[in-house]
C-alpha positions, 0 to 999 in steps of 0.5 A: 418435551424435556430432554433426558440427561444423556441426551442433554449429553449428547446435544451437549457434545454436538453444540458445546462449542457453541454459546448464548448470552445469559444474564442474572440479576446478580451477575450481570451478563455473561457467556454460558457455553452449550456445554455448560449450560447442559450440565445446569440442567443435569446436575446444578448451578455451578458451571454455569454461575463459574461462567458468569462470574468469570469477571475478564469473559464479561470485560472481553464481551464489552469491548468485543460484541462479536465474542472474545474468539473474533478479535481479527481483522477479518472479523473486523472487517465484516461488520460496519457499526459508524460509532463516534469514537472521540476526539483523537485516537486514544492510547488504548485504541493504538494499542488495539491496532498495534496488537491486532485485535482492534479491540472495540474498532469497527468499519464506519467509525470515526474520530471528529479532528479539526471539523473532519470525520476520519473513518476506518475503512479497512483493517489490515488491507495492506498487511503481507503486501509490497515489494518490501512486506507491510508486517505493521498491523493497520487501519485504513482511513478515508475522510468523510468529505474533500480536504480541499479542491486540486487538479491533477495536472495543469494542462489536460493530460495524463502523461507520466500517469499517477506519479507523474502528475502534479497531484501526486508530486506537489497537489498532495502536500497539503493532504499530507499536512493535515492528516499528519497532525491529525494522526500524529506519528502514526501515519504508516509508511507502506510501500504500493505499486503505482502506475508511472507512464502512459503509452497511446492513453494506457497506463503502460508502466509501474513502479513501487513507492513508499506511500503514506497519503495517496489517492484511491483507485477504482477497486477500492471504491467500487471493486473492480474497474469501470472505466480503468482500461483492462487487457482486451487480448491484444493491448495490456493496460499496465494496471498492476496493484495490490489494492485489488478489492474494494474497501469494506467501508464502501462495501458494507455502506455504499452511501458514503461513497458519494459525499455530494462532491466530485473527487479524484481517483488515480487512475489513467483513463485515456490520453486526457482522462484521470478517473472521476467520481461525480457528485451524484454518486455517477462513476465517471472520470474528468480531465486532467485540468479539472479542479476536483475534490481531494479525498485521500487514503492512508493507513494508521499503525499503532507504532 
């Protein structure tokens, strides 16, 4: 059944918002608004060959697939793609993230530097966060495997808590080495809140640090705690921190969670006990004196 030209006006003003792909042989592939391609079927062609020979709409769609309007991070943050993007960050891809609009950037891809896939987690995560504000627009990086093995203290304990650990005070340098070079001059300083001691196996206190490499926790992995010790109505666990939800890396692809090691997470789980996952892919924790993967996070600004 054809549509009347008033009521082509009338869906018109409903949907002309809205727009679909078309494409010609001689233009190519463009974006037709509802609204324009209305006025094609009412009243000729010219709207609607303006919309395709618009040169810069069609460039923008090359490098946005979800539309020129979605050049966000929440938008980027929604859709995981796990594209090979080269051998280094380029120019123009700083430029994306230093702008905001992480222009042809995507959950899961990656960059391949010294045999390691490095692939952003997470767009803006920290953005607004700290005591001091993160304003730089950002990704978050996570590599595919372990950089190399570590224990989290010498002797099976958790006192001091993450930032009294010899992870965080020695076993980290070399993590900050490589992603440094890797990343050169681009490794974002931000500011997190970490737990500095312990009381009867809890993490009872926090402190703010400046953080370019660390450890992730719990939520960032798995969203929420599992065995990080949460209040239970009379004892409060001091487990404050702005890394509240977990990483859409690992949301929209929880394969990658598990990479067949086990690797450390920052979190105090008992006197003895930091957070652990296991090789199998199993939540778990291990002690402090375990030699266990090391598979940092860090976020890149494009300046």
């Amino acid at each position: 059944m054809g549509l009347k030209t008033n009521e082509l006006q009338q869906l018109a003003a409903v949907l002309g918002t809205d727009s679909l792909l078309a494409d010609t042989a001689a233009a190519g592939t463009g974006r037709v608004s509802i609204a324009q391609l209305a006025e094609f079927l009412a009243n000729g062609d010219g709207a609607v060959k303006a919309a395709l020979l618009n040169k810069a709409e069609k460039e923008e769609w090359k490098t946005n697939p979800m539309g020129p309007d979605f050049r966000n991070a929440g938008a980027h943050n929604s859709l995981y793609r796990g594209k090979f993007l080269g051998d280094a960050v380029t120019d123009a891809q700083y430029a994306a993230i230093a702008a905001g609009t992480f222009d042809g950037l995507y959950i899961g891809d990656y960059w391949t530097i010294n045999n390691i896939n490095w692939r952003i987690a997470a767009f803006d995560y920290f953005l607004n966060t700290g005591d001091i504000a993160t304003t730089k627009h950002h990704l978050v990086i996570v590599p595919d495997t372990c950089l190399y093995n570590a224990k989290m203290n010498n002797t099976n304990t958790t006192e001091g808590a993450y930032v009294g650990s010899d992870m965080y005070t020695a076993n980290l340098e070399q993590a900050k080495t490589i992603i440094k070079a890797a990343f050169s001059g681009h490794v974002l300083n931000h500011r997190v809140y970490l737990s500095n001691a312990t009381s009867s196996g809890l993490a009872s206190a926090c402190i703010w640090r400046d953080s370019e490499v660390d450890l992730m926790c719990e939520h960032m992995v798995y969203g929420s705690g599992i065995f990080c010790p949460v209040s239970d109505g009379t004892t409060v666990s001091n487990n404050s921190r702005e890394e509240k939800s977990q990483l859409p890396l690992f949301a929209l692809s929880p394969v990658l969670i598990t990479n067949r090691a086990h690797w450390w997470l920052r979190d105090v789980i008992t006197a003895t006990f930091f957070a652990l996952v296991f090789a199998s892919g199993v939540a778990s924790y291990n002690a402090a004196s375990f030699s266990g993967g090391v598979r940092p996070y860090f976020c890149i600004a494009g300046n």
